[in-house]
NUMAR-897610 format. One record per residue: residue in three letters; x, y, z of N, C-alpha, C, O in turn. Coordinates in steps of 0.05 Angstrom, whole numbers, plus 5000, padded with zeros to 4 digits. Layout:
REM residues N
alaXYZXYZXYZXYZ...
//
This chain:
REM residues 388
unk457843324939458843594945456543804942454843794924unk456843994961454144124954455344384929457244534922unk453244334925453444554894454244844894453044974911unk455944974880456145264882457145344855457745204836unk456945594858456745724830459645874821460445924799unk461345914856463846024844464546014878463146054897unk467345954874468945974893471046084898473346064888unk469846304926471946534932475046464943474546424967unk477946424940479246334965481346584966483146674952unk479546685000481346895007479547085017478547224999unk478447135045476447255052477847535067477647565092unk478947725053480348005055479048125038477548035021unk479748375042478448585025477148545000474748604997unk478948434977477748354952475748154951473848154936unk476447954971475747634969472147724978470247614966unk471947894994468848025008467348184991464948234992unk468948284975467048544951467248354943467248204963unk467548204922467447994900465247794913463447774896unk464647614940463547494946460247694947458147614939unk460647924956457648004959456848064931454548034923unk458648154918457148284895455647934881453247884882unk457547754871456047594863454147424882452347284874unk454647464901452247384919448647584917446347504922unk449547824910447447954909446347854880443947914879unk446947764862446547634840445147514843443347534825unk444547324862443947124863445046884864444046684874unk447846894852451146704855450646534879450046644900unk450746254878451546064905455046154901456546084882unk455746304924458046314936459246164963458046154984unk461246084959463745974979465746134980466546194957unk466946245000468846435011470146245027468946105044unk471946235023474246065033476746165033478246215015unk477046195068480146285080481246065112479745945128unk484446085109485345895119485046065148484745955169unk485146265145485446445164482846485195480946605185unk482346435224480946365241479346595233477146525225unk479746925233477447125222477647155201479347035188unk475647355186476347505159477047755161476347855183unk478247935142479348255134481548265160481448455177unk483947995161485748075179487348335173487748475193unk488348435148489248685147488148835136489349035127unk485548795134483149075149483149195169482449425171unk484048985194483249085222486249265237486249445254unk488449145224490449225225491349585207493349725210unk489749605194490249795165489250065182487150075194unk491550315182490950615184491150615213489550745228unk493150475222492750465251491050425274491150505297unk488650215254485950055273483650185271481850205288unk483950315237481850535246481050495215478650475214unk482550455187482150305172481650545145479350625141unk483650625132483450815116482950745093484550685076unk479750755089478250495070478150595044476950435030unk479250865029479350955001480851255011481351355033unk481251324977482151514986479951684953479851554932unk478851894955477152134941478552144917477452114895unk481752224921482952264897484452034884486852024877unk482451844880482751544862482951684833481351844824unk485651584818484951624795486951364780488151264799unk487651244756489451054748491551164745493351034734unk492051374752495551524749496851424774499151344775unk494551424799497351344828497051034829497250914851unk496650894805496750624810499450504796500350634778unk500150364801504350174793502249954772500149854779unk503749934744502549674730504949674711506049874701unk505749394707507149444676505449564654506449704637unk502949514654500349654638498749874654496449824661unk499850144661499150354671495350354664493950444682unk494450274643491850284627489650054645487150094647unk491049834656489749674663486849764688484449734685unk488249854707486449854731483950134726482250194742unk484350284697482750464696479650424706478350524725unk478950204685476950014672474950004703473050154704unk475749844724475149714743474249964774472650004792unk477150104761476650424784474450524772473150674786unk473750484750471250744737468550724742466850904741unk468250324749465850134752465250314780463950514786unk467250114795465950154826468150424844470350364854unk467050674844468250854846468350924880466550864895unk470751054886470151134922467851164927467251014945unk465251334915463851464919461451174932459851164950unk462450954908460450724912460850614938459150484951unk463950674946464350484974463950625002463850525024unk463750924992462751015018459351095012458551295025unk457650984998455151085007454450725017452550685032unk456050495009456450315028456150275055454650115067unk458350495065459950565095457550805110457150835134unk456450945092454251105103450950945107448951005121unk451750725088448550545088449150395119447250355135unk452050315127451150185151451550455176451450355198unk451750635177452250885190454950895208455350965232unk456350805191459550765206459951075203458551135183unk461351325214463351485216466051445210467851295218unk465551685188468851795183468951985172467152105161unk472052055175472752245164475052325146476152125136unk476052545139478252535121480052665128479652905135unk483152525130485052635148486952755127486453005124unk488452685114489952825095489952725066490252495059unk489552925052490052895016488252645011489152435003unk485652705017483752495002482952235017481552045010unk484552265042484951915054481551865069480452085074unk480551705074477951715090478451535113479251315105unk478151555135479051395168475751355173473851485166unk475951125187473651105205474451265222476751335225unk471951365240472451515270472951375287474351435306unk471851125283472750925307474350685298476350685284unk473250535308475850185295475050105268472650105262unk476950035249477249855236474449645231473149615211unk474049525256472949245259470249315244469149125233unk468649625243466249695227466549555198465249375186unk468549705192468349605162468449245156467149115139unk470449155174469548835173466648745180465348575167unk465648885204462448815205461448905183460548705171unk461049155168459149175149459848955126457748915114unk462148775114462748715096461748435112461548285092unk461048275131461248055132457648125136456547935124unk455748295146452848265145452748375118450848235110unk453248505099453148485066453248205056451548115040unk455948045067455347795054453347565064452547365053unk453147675088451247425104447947495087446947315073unk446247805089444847835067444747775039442647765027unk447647725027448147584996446947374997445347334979unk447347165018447046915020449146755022448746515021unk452546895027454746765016455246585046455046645069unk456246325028457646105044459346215062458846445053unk460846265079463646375097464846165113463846085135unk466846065104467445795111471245855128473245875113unk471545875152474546045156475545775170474245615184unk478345765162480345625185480245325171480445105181unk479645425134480545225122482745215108483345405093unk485044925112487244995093487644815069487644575067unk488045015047487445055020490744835014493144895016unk489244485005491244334996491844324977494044214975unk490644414955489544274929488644454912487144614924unk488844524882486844684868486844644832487844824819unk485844454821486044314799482944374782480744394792unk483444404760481144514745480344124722482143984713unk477944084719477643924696474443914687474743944663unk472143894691470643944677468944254698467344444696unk470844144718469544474739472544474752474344314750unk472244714766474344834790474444604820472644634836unk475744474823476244324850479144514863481244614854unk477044474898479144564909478444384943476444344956unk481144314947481244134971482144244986484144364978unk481444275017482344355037483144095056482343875048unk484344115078483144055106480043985118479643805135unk479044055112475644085118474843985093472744095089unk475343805068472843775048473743835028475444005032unk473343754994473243894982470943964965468743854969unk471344114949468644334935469244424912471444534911unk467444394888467644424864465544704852463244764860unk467044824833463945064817465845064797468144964793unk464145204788465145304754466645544756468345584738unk466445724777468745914780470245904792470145734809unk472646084791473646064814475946274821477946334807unk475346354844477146734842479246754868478646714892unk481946814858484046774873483747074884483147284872unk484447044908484047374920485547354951485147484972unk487147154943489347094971491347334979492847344998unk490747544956493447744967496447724954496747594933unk497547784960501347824960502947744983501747645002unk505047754984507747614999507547865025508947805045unk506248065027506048345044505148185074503348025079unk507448295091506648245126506147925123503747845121unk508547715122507947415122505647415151503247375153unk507647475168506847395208503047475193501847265200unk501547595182499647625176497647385167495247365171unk499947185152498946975139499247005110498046835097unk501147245092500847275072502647035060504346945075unk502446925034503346715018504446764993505746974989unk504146604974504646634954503146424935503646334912unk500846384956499246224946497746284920497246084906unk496846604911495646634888497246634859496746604836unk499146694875501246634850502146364835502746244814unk501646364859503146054852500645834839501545634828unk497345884841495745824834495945944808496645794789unk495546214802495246274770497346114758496645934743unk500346154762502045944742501745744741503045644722unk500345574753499845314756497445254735496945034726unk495945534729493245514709494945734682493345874669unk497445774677498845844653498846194660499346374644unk498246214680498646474673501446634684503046544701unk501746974664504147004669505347124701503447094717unk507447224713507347334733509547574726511647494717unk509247794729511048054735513248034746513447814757unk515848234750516348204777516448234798517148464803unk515948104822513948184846516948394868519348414863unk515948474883518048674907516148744926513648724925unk517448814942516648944970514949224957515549294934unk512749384972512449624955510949694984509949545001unk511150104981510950145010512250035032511149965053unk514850025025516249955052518950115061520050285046unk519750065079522550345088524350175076524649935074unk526050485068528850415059531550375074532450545090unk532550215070534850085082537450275075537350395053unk539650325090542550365086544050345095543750275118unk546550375085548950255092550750365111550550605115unk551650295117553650445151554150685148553550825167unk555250805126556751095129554351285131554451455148unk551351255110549251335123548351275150548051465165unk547851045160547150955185548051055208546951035230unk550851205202551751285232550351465240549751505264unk549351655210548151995224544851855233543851945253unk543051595215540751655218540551515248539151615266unk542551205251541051095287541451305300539151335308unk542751495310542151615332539451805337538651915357unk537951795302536552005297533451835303531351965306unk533451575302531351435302529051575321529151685344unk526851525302524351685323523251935311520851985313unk525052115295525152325288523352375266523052205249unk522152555265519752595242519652835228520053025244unk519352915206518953125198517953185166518953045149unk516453345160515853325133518453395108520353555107unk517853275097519753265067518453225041516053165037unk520853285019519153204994521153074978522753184962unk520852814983521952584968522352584942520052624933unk524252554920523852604892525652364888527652304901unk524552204863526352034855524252004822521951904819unk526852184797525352234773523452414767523852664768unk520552274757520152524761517652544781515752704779unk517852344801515352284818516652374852518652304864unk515152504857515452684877512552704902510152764898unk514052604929512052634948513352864974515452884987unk510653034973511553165000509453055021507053085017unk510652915047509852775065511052845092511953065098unk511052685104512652595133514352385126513552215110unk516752365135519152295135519852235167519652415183unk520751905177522451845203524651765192525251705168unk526051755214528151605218528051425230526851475251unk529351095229529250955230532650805243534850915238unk532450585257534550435270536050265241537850115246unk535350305218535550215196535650325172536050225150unk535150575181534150785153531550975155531151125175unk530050965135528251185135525651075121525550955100unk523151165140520451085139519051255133519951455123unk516051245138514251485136513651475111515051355096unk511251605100509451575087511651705061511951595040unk512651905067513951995042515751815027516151815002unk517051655047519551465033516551135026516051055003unk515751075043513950845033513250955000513750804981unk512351164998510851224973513051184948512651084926unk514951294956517551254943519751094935521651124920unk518250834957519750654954518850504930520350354918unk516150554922514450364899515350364872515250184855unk516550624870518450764845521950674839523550704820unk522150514875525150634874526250324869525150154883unk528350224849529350014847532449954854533249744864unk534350224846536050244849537650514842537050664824unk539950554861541650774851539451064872537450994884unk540251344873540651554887536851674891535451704871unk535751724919533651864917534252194924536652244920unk533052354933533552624944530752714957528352724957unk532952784967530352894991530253204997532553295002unk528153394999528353725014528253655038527153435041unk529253765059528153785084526453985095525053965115unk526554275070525354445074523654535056523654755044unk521954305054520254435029518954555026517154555043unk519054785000516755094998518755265017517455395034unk520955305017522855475037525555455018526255275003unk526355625023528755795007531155695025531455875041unk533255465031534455425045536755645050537655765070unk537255665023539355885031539256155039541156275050unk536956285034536656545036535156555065534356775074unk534756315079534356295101535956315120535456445139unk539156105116541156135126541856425123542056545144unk542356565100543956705096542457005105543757205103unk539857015112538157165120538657215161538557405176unk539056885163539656915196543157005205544257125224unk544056895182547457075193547257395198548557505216unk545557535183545057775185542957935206542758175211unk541557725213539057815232540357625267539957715290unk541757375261541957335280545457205279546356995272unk546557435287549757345278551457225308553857175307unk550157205328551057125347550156805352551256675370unk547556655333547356505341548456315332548856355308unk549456035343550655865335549255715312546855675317unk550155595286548955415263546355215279543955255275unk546955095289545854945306542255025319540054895318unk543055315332541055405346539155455315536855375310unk540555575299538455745271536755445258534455455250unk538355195259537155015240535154935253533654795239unk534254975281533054825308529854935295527854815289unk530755295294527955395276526855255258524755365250unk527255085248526555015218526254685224524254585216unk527754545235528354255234528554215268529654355286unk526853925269527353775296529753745307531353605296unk530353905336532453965349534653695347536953785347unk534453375345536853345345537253235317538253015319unk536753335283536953365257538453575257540553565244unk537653835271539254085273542353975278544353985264unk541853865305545053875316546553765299548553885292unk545953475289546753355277547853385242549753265231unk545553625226547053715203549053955210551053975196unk548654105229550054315237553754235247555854375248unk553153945252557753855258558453825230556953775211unk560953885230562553915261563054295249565354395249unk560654425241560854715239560354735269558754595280unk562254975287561755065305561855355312561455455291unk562255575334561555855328559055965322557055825320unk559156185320557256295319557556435281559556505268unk554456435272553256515250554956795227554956815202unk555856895239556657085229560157035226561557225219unk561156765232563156685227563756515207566156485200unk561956415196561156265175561556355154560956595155unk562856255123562956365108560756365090560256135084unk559356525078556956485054557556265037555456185026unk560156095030559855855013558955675028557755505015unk559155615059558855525078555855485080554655285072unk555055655089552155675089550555545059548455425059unk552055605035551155565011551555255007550055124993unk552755195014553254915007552054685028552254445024unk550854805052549454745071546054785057544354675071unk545354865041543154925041542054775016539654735012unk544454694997544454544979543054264992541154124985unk544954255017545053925023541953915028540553735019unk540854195047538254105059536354165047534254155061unk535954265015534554334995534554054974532654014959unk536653904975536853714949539453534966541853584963unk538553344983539553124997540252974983538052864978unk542552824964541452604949543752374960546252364962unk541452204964543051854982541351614960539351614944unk543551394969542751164960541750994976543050934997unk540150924972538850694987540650384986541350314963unk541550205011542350015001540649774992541449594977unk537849785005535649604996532849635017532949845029unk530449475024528749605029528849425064530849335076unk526449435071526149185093524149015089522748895106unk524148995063523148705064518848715054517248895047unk518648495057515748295064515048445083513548635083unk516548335102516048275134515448635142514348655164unk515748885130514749155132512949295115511849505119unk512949115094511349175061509149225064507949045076unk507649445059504749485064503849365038501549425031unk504749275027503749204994505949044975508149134979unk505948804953507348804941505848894913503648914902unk509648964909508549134876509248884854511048724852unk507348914842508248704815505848444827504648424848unk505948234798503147984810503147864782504747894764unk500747714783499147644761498847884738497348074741unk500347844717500747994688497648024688495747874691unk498148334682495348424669494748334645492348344638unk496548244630496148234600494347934596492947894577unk494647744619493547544617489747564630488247374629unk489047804639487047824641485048064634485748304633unk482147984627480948224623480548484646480048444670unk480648714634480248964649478449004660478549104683unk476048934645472548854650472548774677472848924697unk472348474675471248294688474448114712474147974732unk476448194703479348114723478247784713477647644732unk477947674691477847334681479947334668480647514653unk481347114674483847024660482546954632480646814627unk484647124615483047144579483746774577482346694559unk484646614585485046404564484946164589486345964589unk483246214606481845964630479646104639479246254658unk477746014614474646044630474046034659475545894673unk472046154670471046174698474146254718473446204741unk476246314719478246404731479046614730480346704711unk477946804763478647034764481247034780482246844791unk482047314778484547414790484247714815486047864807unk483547804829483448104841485448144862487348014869unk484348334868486448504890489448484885490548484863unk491048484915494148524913495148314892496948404877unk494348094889495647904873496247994847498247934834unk493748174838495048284806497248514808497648634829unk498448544786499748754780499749024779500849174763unk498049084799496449314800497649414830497349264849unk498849644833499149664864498750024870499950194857unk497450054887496650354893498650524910500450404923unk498350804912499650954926499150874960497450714968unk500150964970499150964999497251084995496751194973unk495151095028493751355031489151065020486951145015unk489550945020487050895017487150834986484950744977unk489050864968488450674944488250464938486950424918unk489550244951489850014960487349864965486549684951unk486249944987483749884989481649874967480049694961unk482150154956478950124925480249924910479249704912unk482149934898483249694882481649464881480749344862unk481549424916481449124919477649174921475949004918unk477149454926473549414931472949354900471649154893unk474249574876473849544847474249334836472649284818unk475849174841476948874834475048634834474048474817unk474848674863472548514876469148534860467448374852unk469348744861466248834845465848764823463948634816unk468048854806468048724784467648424772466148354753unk469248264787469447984785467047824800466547584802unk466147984807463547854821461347884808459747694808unk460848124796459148174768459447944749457547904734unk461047824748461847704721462647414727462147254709unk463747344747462146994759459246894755458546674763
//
């Protein structure tokens, strides 16, 4: 077998920072994915354009049963490190909203710069092997399809259950328990919320529909964009909200930073001929209007002020239940993984199985939308690669 010093399986975001950094070491690395390319939901991520960090990284917008954990790792290798990266190979970008950074062009840059980073490391890149086997005894063995291969390390960075059709598994998981370690509980995270018929009647006809809102469930609060959905409700505001949400009532503004009622009750007097309908059109996407405005009909100045007041309630402080989410199969992320408690903050090594790391989605670590996601897995990766 030819010799190596640690073995990567999982050549995505984490699985590539972790391989270069210990490759720049000097590390004999093997990167090993079952998958025919590498950074498949890299190329897919920000709508092909790849929203590779986000500026306002801090350990507060990250999900952990150990809120403390992912500080450590964000502090090492910071945005700042991954975009003078992205500027060393002269990729373009820019920043679209609240901190997020987009390439200007495709996605596929950032996979080129991460695969000639590793080809300069020196790292093995071995794709379209499938992972049979993975047994530890005086070193790490792992058998594929193609061969097997032994080192003294060995770093799971397969990801989460997020977008199966992608190739996602449950393979890292199911590797750490197999080497004693603990697991969280895992869920869908970043994904739309599902409901039940009596909601569903008003939102299918509304599907398509977009508009900003500010989602509150406790005391975590996003003002975003909000759709509607053949199923429920999407968009960055409800994804973000879904990471929080387990069960029982969220609420929603429709009009956030706006005075609902003194709006209504401002247009009965300025515009008393116009129908409910036409006034909400000002404010909200023409068929949201029509639709909160039934079965009130007439014109504005016929309306009674509790009317209007109790209308303004609804569209100031919405509050619905979710019946459940959609799944894997829409998940930009799962929340929950490999227990932090079973690994160091440092270095992502399982405290009690020498040479066995853990990074990216697989741990219990899961970020906001918006490009946190990504550093995670660049911080993760860096880290554990330092330390193979």
């Amino acid at each position: 077998m030819t010799p190596f010093d640690v073995i990567i399986l999982g050549a995505g975001a984490a699985g590539l920072m972790c391989a270069i950094s210990a490759g720049r070491r000097g590390r004999r690395v093997l990167l090993l994915d079952h998958a025919q390319e590498a950074g498949a939901k890299i190329l897919i991520s920000g709508g092909g354009r790849c929203n590779f960090t986000n500026t306002g990284t801090v350990p507060e917008r990250f999900l952990s049963d150990n809120p403390h954990f992912s500080r450590s790792a964000l502090g090492r290798y910071t945005p700042r490190d991954f975009i003078a990266l992205v500027q060393k190979h002269g990729i373009a970008f820019h920043e679209k909203t609240l901190g997020q950074l987009f390439c200007d062009g495709s996605a596929r840059a950032i996979v080129t710069m991460l695969l000639q980073e590793c080809a300069a490391a020196g790292v093995d890149l071995r794709l379209a092997h499938r992972i049979v086997g993975v047994g530890r005894a005086d070193s790490f063995r792992v058998d594929t399809d193609h061969g097997s291969f032994e080192a003294p390390s060995l770093v799971l960075a397969t990801g989460g259950l997020s977008i199966p059709k992608m190739g996602a598994t449950s393979f890292a998981h199911d590797a750490a328990r197999r080497f004693g370690l603990r697991l969280t509980q895992v869920r869908p995270g970043l994904v739309p919320l599902t409901f039940g018929d009596d909601l569903l009647d008003l939102m299918r006809p509304l599907a398509g529909v977009s508009l900003e809102v500010e989602a509150t469930l406790e005391r975590r609060r996003f003002r975003e964009a909000m759709l509607f959905t053949h199923r429920g409700l999407s968009g960055p505001a409800i994804l973000q909200i879904s990471s929080y949400w387990r069960q029982g009532p969220i609420t929603l503004n429709l009009l956030p930073g706006q005075d609902a009622a003194a709006f209504l009750l401002d247009r009965k007097r300025t515009r008393p001929k116009a129908e409910l309908r036409t006034v909400l059109a000002e404010v909200l996407p023409q068929r949201l209007a029509h639709a909160l405005a039934e079965p009130e009909t007439g014109r504005m100045a016929d309306l009674p002020d509790r009317t209007l007041r109790a209308l303004a309630t609804r569209l100031a402080a919405w509050e619905m239940t979710p019946s459940g989410t959609e799944g894997y199969a829409k998940a930009e992320v799962t929340r929950g993984g490999v227990d932090t408690r079973d690994l160091s903050s440092r270095t992502m090594g399982a405290n009690a199985v020498p040479g066995l790391f853990v990074i990216g989605e697989a741990v219990d670590v899961t970020g906001w939308l918006g490009g946190y996601n990504f550093q995670w897995a660049w911080a993760s990766g860096w880290c554990a690669g330092e330390a193979v």
